[in-house]
LUMFI-800153 format. One record per residue (C-alpha): x, z, y; residue in three letters. Coordinates in pm, 1 decimal. Layout:
BEGIN
<node X="X" Z="Z" Y="Y" gupa="ALA"/>
...
END
This chain:
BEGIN
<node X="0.0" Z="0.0" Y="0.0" gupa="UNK"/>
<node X="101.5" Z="-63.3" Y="350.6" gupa="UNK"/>
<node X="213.1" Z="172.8" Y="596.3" gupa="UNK"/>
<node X="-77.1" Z="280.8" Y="857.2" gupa="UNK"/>
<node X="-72.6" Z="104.5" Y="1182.9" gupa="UNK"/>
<node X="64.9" Z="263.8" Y="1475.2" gupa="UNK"/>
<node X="-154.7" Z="345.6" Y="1763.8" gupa="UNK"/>
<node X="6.0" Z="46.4" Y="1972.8" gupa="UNK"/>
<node X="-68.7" Z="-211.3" Y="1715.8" gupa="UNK"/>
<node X="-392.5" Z="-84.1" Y="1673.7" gupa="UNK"/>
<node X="-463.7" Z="-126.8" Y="2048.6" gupa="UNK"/>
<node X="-307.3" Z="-519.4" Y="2038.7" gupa="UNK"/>
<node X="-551.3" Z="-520.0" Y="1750.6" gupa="UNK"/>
<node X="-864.3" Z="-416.1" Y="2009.3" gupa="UNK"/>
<node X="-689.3" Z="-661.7" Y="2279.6" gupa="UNK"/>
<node X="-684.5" Z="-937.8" Y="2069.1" gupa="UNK"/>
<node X="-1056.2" Z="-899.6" Y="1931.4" gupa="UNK"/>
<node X="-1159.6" Z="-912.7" Y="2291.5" gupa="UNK"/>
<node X="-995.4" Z="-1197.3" Y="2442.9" gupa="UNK"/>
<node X="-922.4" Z="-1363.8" Y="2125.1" gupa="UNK"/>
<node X="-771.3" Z="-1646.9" Y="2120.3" gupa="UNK"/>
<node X="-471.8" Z="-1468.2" Y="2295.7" gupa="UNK"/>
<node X="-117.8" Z="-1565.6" Y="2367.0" gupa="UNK"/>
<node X="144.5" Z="-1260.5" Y="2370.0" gupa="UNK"/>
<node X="217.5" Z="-1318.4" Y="2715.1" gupa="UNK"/>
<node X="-170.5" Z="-1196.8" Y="2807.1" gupa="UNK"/>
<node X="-74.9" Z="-929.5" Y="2545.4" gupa="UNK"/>
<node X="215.4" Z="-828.7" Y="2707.7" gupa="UNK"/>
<node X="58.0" Z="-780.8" Y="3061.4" gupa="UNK"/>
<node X="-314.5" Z="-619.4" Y="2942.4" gupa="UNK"/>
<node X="-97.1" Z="-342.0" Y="2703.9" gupa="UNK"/>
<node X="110.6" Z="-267.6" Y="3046.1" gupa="UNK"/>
<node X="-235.3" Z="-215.6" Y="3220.9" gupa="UNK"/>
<node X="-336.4" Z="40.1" Y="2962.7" gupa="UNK"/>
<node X="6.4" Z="234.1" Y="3053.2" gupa="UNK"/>
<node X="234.4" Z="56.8" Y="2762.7" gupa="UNK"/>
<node X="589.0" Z="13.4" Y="2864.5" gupa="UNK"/>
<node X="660.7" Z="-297.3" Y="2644.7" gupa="UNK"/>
<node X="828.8" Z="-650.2" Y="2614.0" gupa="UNK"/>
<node X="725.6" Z="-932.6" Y="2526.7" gupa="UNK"/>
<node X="1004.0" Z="-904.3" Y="2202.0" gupa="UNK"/>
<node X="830.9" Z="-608.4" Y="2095.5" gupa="UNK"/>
<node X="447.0" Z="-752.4" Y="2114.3" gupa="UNK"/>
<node X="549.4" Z="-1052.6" Y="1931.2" gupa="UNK"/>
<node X="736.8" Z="-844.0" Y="1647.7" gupa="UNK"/>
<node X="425.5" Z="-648.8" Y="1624.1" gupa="UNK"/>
<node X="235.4" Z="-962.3" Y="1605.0" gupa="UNK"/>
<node X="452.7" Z="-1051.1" Y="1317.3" gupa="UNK"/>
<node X="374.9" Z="-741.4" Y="1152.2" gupa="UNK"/>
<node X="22.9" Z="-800.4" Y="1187.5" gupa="UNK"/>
<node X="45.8" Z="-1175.3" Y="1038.8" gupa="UNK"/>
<node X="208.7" Z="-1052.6" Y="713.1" gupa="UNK"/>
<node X="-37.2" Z="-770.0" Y="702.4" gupa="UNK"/>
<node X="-295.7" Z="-1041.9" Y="697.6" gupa="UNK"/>
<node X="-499.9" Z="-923.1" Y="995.2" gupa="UNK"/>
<node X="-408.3" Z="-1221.0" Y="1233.2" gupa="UNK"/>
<node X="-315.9" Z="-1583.6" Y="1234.4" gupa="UNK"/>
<node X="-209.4" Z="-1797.5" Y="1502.3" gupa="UNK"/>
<node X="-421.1" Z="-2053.0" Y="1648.7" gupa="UNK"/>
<node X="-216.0" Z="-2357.9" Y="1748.3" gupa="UNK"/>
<node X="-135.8" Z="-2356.9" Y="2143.9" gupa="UNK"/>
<node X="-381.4" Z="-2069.6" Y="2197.7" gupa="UNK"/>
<node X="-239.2" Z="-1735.4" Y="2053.9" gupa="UNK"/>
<node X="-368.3" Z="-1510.3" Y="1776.6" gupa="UNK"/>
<node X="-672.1" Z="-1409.1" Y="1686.8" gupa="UNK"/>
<node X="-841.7" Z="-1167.4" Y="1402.7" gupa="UNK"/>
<node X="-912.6" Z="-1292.2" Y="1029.2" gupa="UNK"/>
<node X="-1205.1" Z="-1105.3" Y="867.4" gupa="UNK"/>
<node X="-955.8" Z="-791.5" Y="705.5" gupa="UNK"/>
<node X="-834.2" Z="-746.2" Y="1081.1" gupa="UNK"/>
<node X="-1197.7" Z="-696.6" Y="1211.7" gupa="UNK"/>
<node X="-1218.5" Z="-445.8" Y="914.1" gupa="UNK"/>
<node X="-928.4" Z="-272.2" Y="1006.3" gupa="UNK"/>
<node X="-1077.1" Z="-264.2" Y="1358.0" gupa="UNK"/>
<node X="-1427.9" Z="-147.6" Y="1201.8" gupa="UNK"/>
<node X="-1231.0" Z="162.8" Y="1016.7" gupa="UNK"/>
<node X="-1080.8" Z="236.5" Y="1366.8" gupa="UNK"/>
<node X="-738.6" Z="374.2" Y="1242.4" gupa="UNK"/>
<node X="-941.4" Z="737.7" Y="1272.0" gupa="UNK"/>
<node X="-778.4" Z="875.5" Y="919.5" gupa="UNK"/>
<node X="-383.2" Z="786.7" Y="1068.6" gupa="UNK"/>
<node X="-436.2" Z="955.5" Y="1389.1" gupa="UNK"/>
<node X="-661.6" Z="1196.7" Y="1262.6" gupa="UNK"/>
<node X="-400.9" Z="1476.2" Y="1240.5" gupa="UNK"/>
<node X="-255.7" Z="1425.9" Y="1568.6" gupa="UNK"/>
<node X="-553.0" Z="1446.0" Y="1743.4" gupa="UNK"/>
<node X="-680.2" Z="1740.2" Y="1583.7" gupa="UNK"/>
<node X="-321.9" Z="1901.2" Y="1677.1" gupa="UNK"/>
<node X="-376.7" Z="1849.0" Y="2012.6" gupa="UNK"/>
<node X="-714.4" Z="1970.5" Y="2038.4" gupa="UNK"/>
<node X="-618.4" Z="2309.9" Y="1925.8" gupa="UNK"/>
<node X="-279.3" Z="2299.3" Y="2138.7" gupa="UNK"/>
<node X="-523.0" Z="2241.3" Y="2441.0" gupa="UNK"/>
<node X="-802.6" Z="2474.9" Y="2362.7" gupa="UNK"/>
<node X="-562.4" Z="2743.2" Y="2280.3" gupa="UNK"/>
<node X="-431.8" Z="2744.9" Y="2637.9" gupa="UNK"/>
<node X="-736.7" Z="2677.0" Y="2848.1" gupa="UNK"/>
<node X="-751.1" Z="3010.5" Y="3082.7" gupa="UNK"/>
<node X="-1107.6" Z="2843.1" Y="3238.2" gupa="UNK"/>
<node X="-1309.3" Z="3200.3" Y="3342.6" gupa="UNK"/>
<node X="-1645.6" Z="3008.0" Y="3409.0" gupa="UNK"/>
<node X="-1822.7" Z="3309.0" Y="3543.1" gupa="UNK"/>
<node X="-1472.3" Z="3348.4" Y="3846.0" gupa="UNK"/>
<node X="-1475.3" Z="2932.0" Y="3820.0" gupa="UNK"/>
<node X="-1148.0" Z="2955.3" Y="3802.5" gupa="UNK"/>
<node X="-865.7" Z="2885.7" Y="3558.0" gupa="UNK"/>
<node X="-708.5" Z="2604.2" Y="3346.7" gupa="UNK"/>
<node X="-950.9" Z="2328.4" Y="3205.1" gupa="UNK"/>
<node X="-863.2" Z="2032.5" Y="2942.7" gupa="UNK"/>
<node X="-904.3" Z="1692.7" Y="3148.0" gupa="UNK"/>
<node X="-989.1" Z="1349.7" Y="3070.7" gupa="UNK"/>
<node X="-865.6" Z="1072.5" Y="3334.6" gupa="UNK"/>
<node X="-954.0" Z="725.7" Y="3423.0" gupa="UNK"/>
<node X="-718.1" Z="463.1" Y="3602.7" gupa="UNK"/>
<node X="-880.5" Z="266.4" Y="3857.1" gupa="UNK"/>
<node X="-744.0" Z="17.4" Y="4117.5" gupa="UNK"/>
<node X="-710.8" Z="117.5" Y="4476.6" gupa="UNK"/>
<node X="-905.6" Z="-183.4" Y="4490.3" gupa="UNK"/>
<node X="-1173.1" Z="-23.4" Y="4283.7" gupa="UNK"/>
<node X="-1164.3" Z="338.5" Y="4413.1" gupa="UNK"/>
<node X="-1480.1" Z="320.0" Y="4620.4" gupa="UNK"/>
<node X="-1660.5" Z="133.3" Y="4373.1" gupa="UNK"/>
<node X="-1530.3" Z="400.4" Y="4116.9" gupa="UNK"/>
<node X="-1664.3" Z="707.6" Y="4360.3" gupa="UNK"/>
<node X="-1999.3" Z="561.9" Y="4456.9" gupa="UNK"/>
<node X="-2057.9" Z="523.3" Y="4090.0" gupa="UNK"/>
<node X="-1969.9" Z="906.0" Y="4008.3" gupa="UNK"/>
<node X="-2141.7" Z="1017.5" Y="4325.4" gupa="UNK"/>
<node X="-2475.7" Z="864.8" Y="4199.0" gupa="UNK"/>
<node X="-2403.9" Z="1044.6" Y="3817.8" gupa="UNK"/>
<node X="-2360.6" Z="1390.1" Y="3948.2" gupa="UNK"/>
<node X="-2710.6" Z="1335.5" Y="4155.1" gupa="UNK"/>
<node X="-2835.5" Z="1278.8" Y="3803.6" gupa="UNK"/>
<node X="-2943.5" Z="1601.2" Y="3540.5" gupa="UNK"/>
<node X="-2573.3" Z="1566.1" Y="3460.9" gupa="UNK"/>
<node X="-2391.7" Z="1709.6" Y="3766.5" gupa="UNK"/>
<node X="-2209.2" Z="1886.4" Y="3903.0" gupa="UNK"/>
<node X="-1925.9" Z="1665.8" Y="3879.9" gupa="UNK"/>
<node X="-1591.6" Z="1775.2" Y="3984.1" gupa="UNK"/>
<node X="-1342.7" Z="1524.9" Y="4038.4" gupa="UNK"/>
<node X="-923.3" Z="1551.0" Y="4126.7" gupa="UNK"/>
<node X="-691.1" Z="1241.0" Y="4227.5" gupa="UNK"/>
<node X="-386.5" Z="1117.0" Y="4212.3" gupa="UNK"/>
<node X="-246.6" Z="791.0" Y="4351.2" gupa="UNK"/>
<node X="96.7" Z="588.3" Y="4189.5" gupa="UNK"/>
<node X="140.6" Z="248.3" Y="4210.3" gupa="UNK"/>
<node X="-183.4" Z="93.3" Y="4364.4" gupa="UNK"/>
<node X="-379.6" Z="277.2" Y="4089.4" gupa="UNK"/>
<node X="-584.3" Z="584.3" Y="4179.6" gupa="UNK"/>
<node X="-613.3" Z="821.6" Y="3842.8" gupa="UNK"/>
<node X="-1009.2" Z="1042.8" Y="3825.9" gupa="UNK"/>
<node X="-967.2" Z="1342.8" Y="3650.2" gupa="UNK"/>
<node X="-1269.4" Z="1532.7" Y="3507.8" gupa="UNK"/>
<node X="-1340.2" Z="1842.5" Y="3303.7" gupa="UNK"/>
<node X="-1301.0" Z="1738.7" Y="2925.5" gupa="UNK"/>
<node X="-1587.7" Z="1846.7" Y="2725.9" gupa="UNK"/>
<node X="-1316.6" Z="2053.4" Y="2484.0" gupa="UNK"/>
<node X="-1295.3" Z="2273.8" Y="2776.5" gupa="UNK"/>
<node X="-1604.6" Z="2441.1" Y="2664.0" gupa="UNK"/>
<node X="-1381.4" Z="2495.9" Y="2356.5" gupa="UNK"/>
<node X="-1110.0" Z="2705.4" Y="2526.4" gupa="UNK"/>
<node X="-1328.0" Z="2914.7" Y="2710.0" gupa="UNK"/>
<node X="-1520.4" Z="3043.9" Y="2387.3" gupa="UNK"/>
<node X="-1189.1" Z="3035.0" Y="2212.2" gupa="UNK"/>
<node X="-1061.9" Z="3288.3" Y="2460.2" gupa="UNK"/>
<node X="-1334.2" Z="3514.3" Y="2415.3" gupa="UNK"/>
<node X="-1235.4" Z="3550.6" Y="2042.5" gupa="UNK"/>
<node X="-1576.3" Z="3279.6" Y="1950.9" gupa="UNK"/>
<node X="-1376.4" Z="3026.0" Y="1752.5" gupa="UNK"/>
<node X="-1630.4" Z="2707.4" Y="1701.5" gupa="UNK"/>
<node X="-1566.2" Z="2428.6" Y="1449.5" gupa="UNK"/>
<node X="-1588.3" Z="2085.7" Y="1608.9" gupa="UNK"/>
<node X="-1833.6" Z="1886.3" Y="1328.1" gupa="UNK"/>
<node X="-1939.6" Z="1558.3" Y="1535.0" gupa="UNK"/>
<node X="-1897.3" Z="1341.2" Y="1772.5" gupa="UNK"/>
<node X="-2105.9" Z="1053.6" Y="1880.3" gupa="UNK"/>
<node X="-2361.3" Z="932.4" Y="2023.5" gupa="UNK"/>
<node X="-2691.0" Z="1164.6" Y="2235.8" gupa="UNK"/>
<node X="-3027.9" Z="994.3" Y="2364.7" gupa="UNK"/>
<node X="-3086.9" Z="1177.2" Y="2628.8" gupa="UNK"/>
<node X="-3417.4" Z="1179.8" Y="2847.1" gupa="UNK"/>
<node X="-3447.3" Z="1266.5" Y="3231.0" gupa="UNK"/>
<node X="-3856.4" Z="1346.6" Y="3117.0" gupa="UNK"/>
<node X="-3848.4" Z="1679.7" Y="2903.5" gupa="UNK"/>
<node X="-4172.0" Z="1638.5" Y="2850.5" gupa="UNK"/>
<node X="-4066.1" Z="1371.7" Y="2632.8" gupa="UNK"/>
<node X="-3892.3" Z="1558.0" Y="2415.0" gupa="UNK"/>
<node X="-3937.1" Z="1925.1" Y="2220.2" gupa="UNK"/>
<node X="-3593.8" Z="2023.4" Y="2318.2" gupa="UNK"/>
<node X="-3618.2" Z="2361.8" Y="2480.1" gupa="UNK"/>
<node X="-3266.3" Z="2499.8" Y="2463.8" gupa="UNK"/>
<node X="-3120.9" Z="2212.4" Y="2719.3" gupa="UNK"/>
<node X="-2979.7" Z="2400.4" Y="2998.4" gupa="UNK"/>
<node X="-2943.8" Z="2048.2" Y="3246.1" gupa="UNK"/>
<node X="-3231.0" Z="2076.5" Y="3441.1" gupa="UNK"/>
<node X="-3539.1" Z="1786.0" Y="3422.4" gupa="UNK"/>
<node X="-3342.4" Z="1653.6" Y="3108.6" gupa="UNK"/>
<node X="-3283.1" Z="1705.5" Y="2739.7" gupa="UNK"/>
<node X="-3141.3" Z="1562.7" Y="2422.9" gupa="UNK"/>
<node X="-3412.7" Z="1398.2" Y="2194.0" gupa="UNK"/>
<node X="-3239.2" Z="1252.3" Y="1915.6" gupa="UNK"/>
<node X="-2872.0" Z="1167.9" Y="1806.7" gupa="UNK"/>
<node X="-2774.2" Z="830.8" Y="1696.5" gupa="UNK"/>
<node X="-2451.0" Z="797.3" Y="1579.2" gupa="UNK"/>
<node X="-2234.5" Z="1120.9" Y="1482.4" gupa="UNK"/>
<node X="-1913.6" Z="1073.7" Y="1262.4" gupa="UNK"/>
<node X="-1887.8" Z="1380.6" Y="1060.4" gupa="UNK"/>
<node X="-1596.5" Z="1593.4" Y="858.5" gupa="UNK"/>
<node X="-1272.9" Z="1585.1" Y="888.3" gupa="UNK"/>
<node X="-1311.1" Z="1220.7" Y="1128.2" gupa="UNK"/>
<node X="-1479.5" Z="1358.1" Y="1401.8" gupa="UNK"/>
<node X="-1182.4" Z="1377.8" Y="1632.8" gupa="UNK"/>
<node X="-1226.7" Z="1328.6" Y="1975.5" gupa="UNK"/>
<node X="-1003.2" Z="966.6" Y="1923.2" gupa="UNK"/>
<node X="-1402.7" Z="894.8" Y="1775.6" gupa="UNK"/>
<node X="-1504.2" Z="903.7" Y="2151.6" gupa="UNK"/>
<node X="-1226.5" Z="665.1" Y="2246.8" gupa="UNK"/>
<node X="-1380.6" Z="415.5" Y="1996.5" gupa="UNK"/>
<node X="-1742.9" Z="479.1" Y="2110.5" gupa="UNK"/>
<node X="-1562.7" Z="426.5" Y="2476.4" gupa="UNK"/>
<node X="-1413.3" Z="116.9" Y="2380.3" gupa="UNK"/>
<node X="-1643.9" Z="-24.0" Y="2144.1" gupa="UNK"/>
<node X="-1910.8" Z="21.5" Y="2485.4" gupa="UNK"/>
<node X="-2142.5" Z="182.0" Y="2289.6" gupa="UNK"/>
<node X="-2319.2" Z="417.9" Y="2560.5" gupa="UNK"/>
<node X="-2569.4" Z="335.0" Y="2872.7" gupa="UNK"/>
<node X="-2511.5" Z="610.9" Y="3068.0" gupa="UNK"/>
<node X="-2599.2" Z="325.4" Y="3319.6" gupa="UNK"/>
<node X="-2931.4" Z="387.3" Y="3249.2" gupa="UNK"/>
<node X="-2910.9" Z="768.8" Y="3412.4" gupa="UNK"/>
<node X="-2883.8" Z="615.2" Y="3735.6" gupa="UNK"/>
<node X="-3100.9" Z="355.6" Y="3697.8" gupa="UNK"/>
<node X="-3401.8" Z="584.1" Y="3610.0" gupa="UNK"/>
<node X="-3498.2" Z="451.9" Y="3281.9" gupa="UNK"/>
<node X="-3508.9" Z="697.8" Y="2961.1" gupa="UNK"/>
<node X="-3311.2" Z="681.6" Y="2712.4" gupa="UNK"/>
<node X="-2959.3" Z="699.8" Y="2790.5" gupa="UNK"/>
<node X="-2693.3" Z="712.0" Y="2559.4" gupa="UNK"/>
<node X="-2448.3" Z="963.0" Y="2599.3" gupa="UNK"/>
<node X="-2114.1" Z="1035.0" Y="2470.4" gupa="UNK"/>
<node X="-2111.3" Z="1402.1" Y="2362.4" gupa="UNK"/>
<node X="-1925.6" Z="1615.3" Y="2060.9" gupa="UNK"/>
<node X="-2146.9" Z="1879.5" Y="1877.0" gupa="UNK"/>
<node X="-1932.9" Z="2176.3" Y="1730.4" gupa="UNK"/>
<node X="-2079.0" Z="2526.0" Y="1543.3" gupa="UNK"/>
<node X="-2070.0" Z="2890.1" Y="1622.8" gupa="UNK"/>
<node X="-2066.7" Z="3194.9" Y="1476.4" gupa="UNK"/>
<node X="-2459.9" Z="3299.6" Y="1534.2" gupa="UNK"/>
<node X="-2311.8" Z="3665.0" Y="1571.4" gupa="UNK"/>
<node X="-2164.0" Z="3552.0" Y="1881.4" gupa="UNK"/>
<node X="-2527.6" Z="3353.6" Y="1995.6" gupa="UNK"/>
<node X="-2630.3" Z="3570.5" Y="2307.8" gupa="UNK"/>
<node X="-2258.9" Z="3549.1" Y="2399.2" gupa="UNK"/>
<node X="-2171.7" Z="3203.2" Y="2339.1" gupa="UNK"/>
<node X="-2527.0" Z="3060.5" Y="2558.8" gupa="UNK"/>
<node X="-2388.0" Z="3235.8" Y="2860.4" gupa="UNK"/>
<node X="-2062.3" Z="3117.3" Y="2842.1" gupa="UNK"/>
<node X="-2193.4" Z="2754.5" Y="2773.6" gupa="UNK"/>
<node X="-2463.3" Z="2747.8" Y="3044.7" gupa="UNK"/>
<node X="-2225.8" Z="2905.4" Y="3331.6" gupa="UNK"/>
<node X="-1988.5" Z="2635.6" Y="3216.4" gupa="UNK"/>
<node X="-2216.0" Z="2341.8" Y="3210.8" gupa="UNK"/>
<node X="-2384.2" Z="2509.2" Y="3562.5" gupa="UNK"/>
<node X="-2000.3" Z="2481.7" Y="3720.3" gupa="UNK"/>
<node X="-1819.6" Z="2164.2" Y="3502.2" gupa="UNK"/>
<node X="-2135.2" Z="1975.5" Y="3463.0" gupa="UNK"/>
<node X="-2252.8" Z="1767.6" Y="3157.0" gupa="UNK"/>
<node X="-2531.1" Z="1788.1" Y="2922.5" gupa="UNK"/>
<node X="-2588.9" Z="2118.1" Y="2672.0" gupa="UNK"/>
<node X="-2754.0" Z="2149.0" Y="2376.9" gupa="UNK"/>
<node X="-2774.0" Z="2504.8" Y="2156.4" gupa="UNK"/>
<node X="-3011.8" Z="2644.4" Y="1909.3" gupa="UNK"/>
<node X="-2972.9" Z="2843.7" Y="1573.3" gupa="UNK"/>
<node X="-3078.4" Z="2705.4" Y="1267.3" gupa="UNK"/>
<node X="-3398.7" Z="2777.4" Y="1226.7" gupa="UNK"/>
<node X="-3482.7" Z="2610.4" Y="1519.5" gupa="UNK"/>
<node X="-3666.6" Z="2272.0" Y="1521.4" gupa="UNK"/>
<node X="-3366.4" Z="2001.9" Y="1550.0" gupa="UNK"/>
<node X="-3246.6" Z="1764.8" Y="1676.8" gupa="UNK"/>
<node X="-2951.5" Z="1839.9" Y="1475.6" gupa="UNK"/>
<node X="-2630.1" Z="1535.6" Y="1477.9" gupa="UNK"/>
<node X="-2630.8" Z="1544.5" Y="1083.6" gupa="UNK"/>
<node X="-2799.5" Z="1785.7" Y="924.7" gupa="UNK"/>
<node X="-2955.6" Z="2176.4" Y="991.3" gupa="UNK"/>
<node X="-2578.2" Z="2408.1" Y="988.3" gupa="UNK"/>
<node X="-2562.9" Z="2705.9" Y="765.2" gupa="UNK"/>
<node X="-2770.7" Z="3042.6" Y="823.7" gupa="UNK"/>
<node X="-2458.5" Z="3249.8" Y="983.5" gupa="UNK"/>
<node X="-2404.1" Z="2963.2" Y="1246.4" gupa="UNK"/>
<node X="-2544.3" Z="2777.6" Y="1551.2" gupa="UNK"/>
<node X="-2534.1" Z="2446.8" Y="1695.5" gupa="UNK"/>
<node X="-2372.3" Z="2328.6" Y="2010.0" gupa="UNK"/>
<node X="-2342.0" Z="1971.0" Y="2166.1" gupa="UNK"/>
<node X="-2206.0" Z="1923.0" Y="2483.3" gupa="UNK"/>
<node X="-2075.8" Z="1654.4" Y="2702.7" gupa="UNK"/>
<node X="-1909.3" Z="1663.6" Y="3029.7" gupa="UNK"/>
<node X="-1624.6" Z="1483.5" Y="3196.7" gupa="UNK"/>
<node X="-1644.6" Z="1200.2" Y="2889.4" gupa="UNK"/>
<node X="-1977.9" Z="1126.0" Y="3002.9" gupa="UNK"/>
<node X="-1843.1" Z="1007.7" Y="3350.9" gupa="UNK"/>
<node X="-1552.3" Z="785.0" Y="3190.4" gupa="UNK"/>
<node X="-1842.8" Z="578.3" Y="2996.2" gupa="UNK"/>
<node X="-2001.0" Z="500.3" Y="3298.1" gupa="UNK"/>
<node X="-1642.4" Z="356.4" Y="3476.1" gupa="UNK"/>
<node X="-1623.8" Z="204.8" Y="3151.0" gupa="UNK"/>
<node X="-1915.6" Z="37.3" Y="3130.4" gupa="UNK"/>
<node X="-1920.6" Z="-79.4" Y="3480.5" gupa="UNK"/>
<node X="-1558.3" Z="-246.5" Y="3375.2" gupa="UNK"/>
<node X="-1393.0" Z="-60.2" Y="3699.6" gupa="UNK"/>
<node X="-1141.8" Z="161.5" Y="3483.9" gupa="UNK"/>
<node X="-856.3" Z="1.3" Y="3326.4" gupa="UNK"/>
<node X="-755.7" Z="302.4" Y="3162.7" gupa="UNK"/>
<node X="-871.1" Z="640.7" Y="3003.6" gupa="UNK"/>
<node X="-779.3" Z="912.2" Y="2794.6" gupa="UNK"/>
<node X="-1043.4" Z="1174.0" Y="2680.1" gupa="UNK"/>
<node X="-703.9" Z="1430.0" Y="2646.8" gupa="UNK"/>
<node X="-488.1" Z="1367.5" Y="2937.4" gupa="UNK"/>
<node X="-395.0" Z="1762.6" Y="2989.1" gupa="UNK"/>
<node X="-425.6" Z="2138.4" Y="3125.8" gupa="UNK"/>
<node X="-553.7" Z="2157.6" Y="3551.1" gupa="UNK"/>
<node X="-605.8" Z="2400.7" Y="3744.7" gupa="UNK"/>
<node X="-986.6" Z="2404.6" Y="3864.4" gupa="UNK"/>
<node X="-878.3" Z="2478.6" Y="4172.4" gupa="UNK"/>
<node X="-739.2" Z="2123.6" Y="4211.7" gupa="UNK"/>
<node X="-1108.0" Z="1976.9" Y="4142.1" gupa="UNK"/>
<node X="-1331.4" Z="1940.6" Y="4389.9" gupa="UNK"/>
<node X="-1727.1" Z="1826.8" Y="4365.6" gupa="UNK"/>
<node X="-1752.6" Z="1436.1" Y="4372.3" gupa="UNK"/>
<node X="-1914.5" Z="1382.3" Y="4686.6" gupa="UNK"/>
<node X="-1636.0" Z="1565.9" Y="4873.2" gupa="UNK"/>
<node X="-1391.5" Z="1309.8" Y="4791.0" gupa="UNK"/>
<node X="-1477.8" Z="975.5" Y="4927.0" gupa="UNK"/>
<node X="-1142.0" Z="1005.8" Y="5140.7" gupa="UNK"/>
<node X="-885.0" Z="833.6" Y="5002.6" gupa="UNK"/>
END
């Protein structure tokens, strides 16, 4: 058997399925946009690789493009060779969030987006109009290099860290895909804590051992959400959102710390105990624990994502102060 891909080849893997036919030269410039420092020797070695392997061919005077076992390997979504390393990192990052929701102060996981200075008002009109939405709050930092402007927001894992630092240690099950309604009435959620809005059903969740949150960079990238529809007023969205368990000894506990949190970071919140009416992501968890979704700063990178302004994200770009965040529509200065 082969060796696993590589995260890079994986990614000229993605590029290629979207622009295929594709030349290495494109390659070369669309992996430096998404932060690669690379040659054009190395993206044509890898392209090499990925010829033997089977998963492309050349197309005369055009480039490469997929054959059917490289949209495969794309369809698997190299979750089982990263899955390690993103787990590692998740519990490296919640282990050293300091986040005191109840203070608002703290360290909180971020996820970034890269936009274009070009793009930066397009990219802050857009969030401005989300945090009017159910889903705000939204706090929002910058930072400028290079004629790129990078939005950092509260990761969802931050909830994470701040139960993991009251001794609650939760077990991160799913991740996927919400519908979410503005209408509660059209739902019988009752443990939402985002005002005028609640989850009614879930409609993808990747379960086990693969739900990683690399399975919201795929959702991401794969375009998969229409958190679009939030601001245009029409029910359902789909939301981007990770569902994790909790000790039910720790319920009462756990709610406050979750609803301060979602009141300050923003996103949507979901939590009920099991013999609650649903909806659950898979399946109803075990008697001793409880079930909590939530969904925060990845919820504003599928909306940049979807309107094709960022060029860039990562859902686990580091530790921030909260101090350095401030609410969205306070930062329309450049």
């Amino acid at each position: 058997m082969a060796d696993p891909l590589d995260r890079r080849a994986y990614d000229l893997l993605r590029l290629i399925a979207e622009h295929e036919p594709i030349g290495s030269i494109r390659l070369v410039e669309r992996m430096q946009w998404r932060g690669y420092s690379i040659t054009g020797r190395t993206v044509r070695l890898v392209l090499s690789d990925l010829d033997e392997r089977g998963l492309t061919e050349k197309v005369p005077g055009k480039g490469r493009r997929l054959t059917d076992a490289g949209r495969d390997e794309i369809a698997r979504g190299n979750i089982h060779s990263r899955r390690e390393q993103v787990r590692a990192r998740i519990a490296t990052l919640t282990s050293q969030v300091t986040y005191d929701p109840f203070e608002d102060t703290g360290e909180v996981i971020a996820a970034s987006a890269t936009v274009p200075d070009s793009d930066l008002d397009a990219a802050l009109e857009a969030l401005s109009a989300l945090a009017e939405t159910p889903i705000g709050p939204l706090p929002i930092a910058l930072d400028h290099e290079d004629n790129e402007h990078q939005l950092l927001l509260p990761s969802s894992l931050t909830l994470d860290g701040v139960l993991l630092s009251r001794g609650i240690k939760t077990d991160l099950k799913t991740a996927g895909l919400a519908e979410y309604r503005t209408d509660p009435s059209s739902t019988t959620q009752e443990n939402t804590t985002s005002e005028n809005g609640a989850i009614s059903r879930y409609t993808d969740a990747i379960s086990g051992e693969r739900s990683t949150m690399d399975v919201v960079d795929l959702l991401l990238e794969s375009r998969r959400t229409s958190t679009e529809n939030l601001l245009a007023g029409t029910d359902p969205a789909l939301l981007v959102v990770d569902n994790r368990e909790v000790p039910l000894v720790r319920y009462r506990e756990t709610r406050d710390l979750a609803e301060t949190t979602r009141e300050q970071l923003g996103g949507v919140l979901d939590l009920r105990r099991p013999r609650e009416t649903g909806p659950f992501p898979l399946e109803t968890p075990g008697w001793d624990f409880a079930s909590l979704t939530y969904g925060a700063g990845e919820i504003a990178l599928a909306l940049l994502v979807e309107r094709e302004i960022a060029v860039s994200f990562e859902t686990l770009a580091g530790l921030m102060p909260r101090s350095e965040f401030e609410l969205v529509e306070l930062t329309s200065v450049r």
